[in-house]
Biopython code that builds the backbone (N, CA, C, O; Angstrom):
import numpy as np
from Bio.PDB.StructureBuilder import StructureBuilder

atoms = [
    (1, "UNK", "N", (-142.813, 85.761, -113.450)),
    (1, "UNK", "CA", (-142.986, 85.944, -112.024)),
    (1, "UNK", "C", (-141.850, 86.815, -111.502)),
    (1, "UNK", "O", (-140.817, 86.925, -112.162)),
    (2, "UNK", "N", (-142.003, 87.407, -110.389)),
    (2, "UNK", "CA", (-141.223, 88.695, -110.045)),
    (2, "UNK", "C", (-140.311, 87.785, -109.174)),
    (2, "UNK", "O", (-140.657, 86.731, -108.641)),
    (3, "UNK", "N", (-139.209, 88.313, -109.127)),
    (3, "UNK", "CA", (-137.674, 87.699, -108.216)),
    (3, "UNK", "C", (-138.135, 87.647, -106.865)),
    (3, "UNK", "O", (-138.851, 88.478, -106.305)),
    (4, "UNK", "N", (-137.667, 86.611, -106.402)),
    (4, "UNK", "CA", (-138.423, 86.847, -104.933)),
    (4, "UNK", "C", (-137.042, 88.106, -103.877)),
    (4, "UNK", "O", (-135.871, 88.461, -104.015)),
    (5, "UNK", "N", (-138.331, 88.371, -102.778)),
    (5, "UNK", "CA", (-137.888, 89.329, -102.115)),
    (5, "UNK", "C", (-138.785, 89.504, -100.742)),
    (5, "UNK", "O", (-139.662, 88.681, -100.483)),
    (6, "UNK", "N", (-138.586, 90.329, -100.107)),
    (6, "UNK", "CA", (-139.071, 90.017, -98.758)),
    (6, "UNK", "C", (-140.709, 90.359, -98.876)),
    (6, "UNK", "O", (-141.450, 89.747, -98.107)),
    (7, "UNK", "N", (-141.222, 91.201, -99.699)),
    (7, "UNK", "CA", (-142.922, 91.530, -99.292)),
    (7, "UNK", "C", (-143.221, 89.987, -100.299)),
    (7, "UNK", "O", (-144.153, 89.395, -99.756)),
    (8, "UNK", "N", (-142.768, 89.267, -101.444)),
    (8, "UNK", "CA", (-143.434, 87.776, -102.070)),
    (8, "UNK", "C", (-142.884, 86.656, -101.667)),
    (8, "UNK", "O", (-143.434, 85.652, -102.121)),
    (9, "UNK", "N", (-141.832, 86.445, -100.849)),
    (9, "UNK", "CA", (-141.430, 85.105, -100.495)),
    (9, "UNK", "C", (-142.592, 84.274, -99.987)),
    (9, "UNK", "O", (-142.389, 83.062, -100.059)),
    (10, "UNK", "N", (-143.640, 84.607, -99.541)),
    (10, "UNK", "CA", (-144.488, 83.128, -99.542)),
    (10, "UNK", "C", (-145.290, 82.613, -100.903)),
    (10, "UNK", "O", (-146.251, 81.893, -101.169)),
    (11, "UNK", "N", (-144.348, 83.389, -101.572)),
    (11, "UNK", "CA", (-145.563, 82.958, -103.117)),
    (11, "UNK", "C", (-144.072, 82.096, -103.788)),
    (11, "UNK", "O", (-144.145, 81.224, -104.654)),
    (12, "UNK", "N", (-143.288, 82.390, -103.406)),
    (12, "UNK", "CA", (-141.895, 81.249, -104.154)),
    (12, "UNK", "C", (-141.471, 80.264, -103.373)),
    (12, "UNK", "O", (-141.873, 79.963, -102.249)),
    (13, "UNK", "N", (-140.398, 79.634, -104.207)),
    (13, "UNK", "CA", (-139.728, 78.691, -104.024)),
    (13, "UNK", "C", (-139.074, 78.579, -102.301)),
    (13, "UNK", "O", (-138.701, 79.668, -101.864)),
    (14, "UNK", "N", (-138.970, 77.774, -101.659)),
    (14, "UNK", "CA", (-138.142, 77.737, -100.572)),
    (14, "UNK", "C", (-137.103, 76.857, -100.618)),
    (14, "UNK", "O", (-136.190, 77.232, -99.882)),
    (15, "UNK", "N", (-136.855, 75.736, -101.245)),
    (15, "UNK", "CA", (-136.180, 75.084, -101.298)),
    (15, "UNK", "C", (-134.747, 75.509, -101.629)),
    (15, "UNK", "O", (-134.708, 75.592, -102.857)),
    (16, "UNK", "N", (-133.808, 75.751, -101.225)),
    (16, "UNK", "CA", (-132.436, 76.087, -101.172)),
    (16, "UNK", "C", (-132.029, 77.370, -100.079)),
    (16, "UNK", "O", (-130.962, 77.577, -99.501)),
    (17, "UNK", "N", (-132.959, 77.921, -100.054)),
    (17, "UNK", "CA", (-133.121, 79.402, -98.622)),
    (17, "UNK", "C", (-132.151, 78.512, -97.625)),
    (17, "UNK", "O", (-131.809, 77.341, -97.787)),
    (18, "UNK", "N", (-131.767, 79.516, -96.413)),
    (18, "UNK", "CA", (-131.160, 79.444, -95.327)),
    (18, "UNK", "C", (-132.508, 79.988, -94.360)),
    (18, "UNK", "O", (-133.280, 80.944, -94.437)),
    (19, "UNK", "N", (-132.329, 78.797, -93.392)),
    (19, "UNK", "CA", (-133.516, 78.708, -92.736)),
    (19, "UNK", "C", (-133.375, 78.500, -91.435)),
    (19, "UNK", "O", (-132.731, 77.512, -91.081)),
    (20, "UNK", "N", (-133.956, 79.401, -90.433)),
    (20, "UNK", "CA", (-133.847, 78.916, -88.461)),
    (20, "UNK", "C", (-135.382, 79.283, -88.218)),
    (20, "UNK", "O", (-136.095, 80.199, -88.628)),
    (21, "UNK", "N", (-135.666, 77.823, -87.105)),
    (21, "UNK", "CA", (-137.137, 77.885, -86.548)),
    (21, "UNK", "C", (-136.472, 79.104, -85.265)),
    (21, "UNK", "O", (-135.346, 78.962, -84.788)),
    (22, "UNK", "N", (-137.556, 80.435, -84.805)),
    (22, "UNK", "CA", (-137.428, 80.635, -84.131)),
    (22, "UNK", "C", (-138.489, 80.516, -83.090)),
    (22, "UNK", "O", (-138.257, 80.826, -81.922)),
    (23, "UNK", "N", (-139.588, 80.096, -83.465)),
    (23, "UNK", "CA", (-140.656, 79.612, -82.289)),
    (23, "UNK", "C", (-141.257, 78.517, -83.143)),
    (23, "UNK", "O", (-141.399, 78.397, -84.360)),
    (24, "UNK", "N", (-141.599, 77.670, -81.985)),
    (24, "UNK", "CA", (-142.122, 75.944, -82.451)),
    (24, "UNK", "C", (-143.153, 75.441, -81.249)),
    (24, "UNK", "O", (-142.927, 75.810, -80.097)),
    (25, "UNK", "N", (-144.021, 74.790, -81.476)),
    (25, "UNK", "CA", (-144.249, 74.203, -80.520)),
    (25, "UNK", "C", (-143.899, 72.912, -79.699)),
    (25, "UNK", "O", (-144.358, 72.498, -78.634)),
    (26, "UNK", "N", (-143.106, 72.499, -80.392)),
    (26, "UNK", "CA", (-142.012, 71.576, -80.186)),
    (26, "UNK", "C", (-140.669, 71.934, -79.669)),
    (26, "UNK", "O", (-139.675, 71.512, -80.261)),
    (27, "UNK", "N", (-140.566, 72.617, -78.701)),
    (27, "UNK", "CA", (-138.950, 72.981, -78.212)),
    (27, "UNK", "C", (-137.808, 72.878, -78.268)),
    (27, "UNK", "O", (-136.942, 73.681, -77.921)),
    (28, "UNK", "N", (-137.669, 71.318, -78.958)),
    (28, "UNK", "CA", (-136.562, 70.489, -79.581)),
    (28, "UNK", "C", (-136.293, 71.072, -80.924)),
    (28, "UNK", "O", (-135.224, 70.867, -81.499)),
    (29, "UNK", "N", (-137.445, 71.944, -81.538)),
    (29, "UNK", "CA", (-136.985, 72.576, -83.224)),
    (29, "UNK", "C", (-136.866, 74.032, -82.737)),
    (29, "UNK", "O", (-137.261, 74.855, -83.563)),
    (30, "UNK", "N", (-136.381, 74.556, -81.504)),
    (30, "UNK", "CA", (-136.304, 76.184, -81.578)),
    (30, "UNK", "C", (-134.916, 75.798, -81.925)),
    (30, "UNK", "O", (-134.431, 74.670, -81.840)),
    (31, "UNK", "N", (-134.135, 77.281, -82.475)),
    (31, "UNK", "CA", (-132.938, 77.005, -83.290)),
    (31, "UNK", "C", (-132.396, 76.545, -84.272)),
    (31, "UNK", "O", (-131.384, 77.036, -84.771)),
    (32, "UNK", "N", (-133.186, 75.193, -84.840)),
    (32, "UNK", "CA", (-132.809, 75.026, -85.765)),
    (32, "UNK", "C", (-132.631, 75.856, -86.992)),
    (32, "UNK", "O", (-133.520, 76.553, -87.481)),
    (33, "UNK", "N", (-131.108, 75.698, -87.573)),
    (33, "UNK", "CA", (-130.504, 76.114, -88.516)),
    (33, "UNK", "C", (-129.968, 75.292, -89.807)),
    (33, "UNK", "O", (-129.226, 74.316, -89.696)),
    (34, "UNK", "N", (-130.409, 75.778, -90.984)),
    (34, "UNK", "CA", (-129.619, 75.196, -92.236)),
    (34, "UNK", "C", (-130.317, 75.356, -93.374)),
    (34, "UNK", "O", (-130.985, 76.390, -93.398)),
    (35, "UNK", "N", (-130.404, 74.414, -94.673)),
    (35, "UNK", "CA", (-130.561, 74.783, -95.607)),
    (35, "UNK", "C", (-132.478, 74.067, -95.553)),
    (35, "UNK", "O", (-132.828, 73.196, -94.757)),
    (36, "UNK", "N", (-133.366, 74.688, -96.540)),
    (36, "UNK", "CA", (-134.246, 74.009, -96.906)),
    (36, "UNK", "C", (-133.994, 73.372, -97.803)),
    (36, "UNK", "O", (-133.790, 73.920, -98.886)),
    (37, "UNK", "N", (-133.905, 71.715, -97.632)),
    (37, "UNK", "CA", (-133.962, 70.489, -98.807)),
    (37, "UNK", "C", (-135.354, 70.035, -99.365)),
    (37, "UNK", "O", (-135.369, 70.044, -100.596)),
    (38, "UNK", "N", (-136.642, 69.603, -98.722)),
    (38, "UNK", "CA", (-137.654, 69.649, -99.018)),
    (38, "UNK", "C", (-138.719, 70.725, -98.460)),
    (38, "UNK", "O", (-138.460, 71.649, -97.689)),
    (39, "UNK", "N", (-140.136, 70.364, -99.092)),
    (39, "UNK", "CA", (-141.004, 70.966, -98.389)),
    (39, "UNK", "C", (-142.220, 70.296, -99.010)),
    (39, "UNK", "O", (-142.376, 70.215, -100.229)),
    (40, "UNK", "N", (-142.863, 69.937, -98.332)),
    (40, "UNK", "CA", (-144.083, 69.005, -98.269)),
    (40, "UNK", "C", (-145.283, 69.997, -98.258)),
    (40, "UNK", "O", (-145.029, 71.170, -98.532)),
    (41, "UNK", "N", (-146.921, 69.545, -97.887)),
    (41, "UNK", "CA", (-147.997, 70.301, -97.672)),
    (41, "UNK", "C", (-147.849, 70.891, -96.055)),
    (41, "UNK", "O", (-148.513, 71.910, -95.865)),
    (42, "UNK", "N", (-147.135, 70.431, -94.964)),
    (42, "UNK", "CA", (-147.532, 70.761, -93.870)),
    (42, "UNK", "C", (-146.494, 70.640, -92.833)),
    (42, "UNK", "O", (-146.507, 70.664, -91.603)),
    (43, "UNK", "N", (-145.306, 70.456, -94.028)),
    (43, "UNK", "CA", (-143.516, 70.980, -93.002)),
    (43, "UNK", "C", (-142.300, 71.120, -94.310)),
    (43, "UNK", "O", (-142.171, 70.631, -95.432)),
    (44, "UNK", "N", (-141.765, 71.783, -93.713)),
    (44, "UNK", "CA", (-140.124, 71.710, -94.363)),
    (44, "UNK", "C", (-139.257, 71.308, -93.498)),
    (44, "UNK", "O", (-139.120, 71.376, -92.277)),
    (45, "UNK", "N", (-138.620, 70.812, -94.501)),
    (45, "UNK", "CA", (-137.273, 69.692, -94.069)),
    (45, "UNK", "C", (-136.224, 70.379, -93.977)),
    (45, "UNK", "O", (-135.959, 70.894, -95.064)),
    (46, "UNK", "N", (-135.301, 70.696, -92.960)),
    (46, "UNK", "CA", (-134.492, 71.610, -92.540)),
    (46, "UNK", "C", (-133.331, 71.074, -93.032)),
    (46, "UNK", "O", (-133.850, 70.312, -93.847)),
    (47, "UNK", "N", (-131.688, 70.820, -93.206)),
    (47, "UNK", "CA", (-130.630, 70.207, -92.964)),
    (47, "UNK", "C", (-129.585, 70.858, -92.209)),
    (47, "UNK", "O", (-128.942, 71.840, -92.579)),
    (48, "UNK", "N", (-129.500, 70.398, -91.411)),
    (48, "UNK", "CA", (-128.780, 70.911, -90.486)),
    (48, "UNK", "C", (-127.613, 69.840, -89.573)),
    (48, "UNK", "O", (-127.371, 69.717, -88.372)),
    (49, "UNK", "N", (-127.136, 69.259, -90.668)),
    (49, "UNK", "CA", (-126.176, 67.927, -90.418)),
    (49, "UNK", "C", (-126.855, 67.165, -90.085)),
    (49, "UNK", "O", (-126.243, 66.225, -89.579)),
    (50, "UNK", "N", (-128.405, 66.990, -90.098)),
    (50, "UNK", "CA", (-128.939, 65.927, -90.667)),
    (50, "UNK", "C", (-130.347, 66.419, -90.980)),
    (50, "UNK", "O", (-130.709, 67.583, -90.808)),
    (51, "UNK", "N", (-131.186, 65.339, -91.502)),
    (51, "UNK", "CA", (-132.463, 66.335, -91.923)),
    (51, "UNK", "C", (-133.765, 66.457, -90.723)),
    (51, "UNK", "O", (-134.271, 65.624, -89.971)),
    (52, "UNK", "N", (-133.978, 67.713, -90.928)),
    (52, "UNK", "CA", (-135.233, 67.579, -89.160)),
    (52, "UNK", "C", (-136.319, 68.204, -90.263)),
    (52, "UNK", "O", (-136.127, 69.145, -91.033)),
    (53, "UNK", "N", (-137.335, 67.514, -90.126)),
    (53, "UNK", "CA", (-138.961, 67.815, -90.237)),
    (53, "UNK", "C", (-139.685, 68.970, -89.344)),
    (53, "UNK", "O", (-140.208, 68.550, -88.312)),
    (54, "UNK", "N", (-139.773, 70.189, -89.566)),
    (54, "UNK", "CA", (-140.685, 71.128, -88.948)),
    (54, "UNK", "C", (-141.977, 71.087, -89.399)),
    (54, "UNK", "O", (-142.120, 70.953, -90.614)),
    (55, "UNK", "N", (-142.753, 71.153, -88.850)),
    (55, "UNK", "CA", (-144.231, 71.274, -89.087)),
    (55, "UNK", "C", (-144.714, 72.880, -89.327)),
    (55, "UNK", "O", (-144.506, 73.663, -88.400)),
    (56, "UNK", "N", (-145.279, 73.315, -90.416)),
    (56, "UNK", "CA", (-144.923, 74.765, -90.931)),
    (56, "UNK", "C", (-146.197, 75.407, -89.682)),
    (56, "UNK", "O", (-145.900, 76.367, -88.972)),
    (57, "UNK", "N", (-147.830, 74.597, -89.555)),
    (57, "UNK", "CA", (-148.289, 75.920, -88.443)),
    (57, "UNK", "C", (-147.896, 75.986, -87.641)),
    (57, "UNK", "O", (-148.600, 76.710, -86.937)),
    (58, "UNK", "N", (-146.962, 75.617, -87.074)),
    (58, "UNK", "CA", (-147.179, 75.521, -85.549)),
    (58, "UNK", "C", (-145.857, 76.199, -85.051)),
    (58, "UNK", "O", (-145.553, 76.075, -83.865)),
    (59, "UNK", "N", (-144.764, 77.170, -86.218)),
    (59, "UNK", "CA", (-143.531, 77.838, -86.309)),
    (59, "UNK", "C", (-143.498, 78.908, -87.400)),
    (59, "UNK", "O", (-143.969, 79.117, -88.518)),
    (60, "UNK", "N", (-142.508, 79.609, -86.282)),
    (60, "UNK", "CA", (-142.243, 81.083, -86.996)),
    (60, "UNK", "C", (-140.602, 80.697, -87.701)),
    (60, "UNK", "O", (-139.588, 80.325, -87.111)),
    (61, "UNK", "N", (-140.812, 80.938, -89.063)),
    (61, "UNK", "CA", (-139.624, 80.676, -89.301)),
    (61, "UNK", "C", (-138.551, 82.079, -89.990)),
    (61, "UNK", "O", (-139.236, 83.016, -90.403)),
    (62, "UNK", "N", (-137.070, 82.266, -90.128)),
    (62, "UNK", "CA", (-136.831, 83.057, -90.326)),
    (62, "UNK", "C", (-135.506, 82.750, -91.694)),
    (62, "UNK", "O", (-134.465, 82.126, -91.484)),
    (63, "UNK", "N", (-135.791, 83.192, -92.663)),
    (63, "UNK", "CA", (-135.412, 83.223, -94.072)),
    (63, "UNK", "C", (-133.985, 84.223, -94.456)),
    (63, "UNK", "O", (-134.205, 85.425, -94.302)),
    (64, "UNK", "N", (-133.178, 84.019, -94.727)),
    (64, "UNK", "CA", (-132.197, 84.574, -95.146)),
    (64, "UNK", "C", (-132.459, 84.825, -96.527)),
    (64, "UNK", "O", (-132.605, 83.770, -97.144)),
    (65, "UNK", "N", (-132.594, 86.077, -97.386)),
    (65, "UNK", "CA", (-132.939, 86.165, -98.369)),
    (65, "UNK", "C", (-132.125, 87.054, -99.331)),
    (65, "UNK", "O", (-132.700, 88.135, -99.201)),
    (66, "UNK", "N", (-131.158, 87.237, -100.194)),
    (66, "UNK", "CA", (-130.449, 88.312, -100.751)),
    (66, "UNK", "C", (-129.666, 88.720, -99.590)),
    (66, "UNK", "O", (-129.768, 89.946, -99.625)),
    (67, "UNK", "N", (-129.055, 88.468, -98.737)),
    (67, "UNK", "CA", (-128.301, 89.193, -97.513)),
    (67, "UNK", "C", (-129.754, 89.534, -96.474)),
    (67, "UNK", "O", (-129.486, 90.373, -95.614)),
    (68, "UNK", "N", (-130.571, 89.247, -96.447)),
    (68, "UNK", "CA", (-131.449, 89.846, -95.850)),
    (68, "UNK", "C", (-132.276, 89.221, -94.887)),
    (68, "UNK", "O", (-133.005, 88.475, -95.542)),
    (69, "UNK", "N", (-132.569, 89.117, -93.651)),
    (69, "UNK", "CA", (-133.621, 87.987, -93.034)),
    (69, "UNK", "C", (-134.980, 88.553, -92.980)),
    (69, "UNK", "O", (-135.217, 89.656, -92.488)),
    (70, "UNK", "N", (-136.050, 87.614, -93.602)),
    (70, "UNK", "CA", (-137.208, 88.066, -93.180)),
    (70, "UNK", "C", (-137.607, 86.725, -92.092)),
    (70, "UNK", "O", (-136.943, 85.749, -91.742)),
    (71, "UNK", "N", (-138.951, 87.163, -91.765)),
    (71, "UNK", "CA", (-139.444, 86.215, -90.429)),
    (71, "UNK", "C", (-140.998, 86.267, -90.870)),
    (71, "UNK", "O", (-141.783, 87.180, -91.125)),
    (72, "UNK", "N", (-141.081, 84.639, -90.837)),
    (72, "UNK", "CA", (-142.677, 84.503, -91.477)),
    (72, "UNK", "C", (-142.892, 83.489, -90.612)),
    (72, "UNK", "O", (-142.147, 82.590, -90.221)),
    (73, "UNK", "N", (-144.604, 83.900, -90.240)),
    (73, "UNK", "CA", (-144.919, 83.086, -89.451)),
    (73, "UNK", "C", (-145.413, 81.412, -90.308)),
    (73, "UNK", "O", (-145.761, 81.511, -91.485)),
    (74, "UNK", "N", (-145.412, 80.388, -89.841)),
    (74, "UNK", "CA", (-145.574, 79.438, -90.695)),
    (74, "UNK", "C", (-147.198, 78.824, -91.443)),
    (74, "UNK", "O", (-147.283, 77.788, -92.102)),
    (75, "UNK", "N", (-148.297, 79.712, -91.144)),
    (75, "UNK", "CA", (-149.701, 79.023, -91.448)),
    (75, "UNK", "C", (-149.430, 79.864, -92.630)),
    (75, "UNK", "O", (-150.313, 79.527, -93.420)),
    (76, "UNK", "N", (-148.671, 80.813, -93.224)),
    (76, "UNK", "CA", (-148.556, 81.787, -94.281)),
    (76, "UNK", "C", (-147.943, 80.532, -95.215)),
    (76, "UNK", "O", (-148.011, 80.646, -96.439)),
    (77, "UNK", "N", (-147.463, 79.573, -94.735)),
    (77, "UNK", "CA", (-146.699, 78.957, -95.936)),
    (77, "UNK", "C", (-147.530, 77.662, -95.918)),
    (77, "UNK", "O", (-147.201, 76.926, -96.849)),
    (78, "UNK", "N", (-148.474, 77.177, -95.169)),
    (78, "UNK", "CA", (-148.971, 76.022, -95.250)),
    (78, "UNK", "C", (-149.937, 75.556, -96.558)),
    (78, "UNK", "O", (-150.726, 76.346, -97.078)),
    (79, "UNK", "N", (-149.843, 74.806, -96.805)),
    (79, "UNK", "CA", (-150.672, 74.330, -97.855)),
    (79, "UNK", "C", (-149.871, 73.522, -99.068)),
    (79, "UNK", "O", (-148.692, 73.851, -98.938)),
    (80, "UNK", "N", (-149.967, 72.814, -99.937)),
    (80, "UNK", "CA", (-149.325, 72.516, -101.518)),
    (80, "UNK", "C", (-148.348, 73.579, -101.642)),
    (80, "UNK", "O", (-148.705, 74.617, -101.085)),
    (81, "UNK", "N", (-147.328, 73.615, -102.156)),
    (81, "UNK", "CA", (-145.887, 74.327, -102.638)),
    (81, "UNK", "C", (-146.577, 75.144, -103.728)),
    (81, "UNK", "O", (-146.825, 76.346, -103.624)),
    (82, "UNK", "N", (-146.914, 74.247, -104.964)),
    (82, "UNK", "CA", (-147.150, 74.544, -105.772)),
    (82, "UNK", "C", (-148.998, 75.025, -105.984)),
    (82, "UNK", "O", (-149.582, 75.056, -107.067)),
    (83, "UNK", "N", (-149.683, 75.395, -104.457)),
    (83, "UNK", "CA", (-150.747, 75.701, -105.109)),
    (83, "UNK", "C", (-150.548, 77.684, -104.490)),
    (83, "UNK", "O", (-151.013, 78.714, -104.979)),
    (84, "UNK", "N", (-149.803, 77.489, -103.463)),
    (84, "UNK", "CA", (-149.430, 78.658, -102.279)),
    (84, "UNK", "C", (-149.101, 79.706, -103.524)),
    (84, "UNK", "O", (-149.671, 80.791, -103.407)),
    (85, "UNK", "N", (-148.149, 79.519, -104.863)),
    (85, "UNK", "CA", (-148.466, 81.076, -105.196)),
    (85, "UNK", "C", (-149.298, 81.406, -106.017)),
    (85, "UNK", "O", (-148.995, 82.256, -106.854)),
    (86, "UNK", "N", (-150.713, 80.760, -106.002)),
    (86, "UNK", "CA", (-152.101, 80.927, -106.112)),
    (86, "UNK", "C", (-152.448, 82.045, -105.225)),
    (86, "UNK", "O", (-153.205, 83.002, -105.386)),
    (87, "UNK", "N", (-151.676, 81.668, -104.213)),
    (87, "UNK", "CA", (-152.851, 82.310, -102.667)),
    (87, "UNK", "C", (-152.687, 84.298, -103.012)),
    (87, "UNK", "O", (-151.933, 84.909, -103.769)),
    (88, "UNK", "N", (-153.340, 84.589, -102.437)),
    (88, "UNK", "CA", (-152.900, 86.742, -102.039)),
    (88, "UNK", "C", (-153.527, 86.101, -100.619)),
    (88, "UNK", "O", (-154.543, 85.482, -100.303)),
    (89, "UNK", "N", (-151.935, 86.778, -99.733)),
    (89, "UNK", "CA", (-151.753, 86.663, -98.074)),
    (89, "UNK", "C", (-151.394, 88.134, -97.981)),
    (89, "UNK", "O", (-150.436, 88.741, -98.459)),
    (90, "UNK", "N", (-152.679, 88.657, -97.048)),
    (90, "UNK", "CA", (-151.610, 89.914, -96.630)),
    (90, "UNK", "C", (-151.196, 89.685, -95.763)),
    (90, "UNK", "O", (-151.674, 88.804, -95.047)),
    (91, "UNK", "N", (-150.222, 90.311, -95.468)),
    (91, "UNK", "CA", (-148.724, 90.255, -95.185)),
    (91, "UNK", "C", (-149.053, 91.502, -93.209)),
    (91, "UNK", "O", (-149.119, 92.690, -92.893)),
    (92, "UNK", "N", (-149.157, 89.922, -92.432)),
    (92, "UNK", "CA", (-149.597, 90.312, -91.283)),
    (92, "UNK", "C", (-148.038, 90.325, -89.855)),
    (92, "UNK", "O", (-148.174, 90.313, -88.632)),
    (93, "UNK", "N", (-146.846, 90.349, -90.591)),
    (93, "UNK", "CA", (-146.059, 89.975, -89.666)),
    (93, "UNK", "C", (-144.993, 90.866, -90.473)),
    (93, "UNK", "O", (-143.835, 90.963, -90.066)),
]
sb = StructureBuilder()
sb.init_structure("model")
sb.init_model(0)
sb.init_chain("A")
sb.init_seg("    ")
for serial, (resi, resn, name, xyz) in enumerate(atoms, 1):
    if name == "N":
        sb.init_residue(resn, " ", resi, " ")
    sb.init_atom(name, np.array(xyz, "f"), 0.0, 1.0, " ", f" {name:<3s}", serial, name[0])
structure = sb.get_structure()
């Protein structure tokens, strides 16, 4: 599998990325900042001196990647971890 990078990051791993919600529908998760510790079918678990649950459709999240930030909207990452780099998403954001 190819190194991740900004056009395949929804086909890899997230777990260890540097991670901020920048739109939520929950107002209480705009901003949030820190590491990804988990990720479930239908949120990732943020840490951010403590752990916060985002719900992945309903947020745009933004990825620190190699020095680099990309910004993905979150229905791109929804589904099984391990079924998502099954999926071909083109790449609408």
């Amino acid at each position: 599998m190819a190194p991740r990078n900004p056009d395949n990051i929804t086909r890899h791993e997230l777990i260890g990325l540097e991670a901020e919600v920048l739109e939520d529908s929950n107002p209480c998760n705009i901003n949030t900042r820190g590491t990804v510790i988990d990720e479930t079918m239908n949120t990732l678990i943020i840490d951010d001196g403590g752990a916060k649950r985002i719900a992945k459709k309903n947020a745009v999240f933004k990825f620190k990647l190699n020095g680099k930030s990309v910004k993905v909207e979150g229905w791109a990452l929804a589904g099984r971890p391990e079924d998502r780099v099954k999926k071909k998403i083109k790449r609408r954001w």
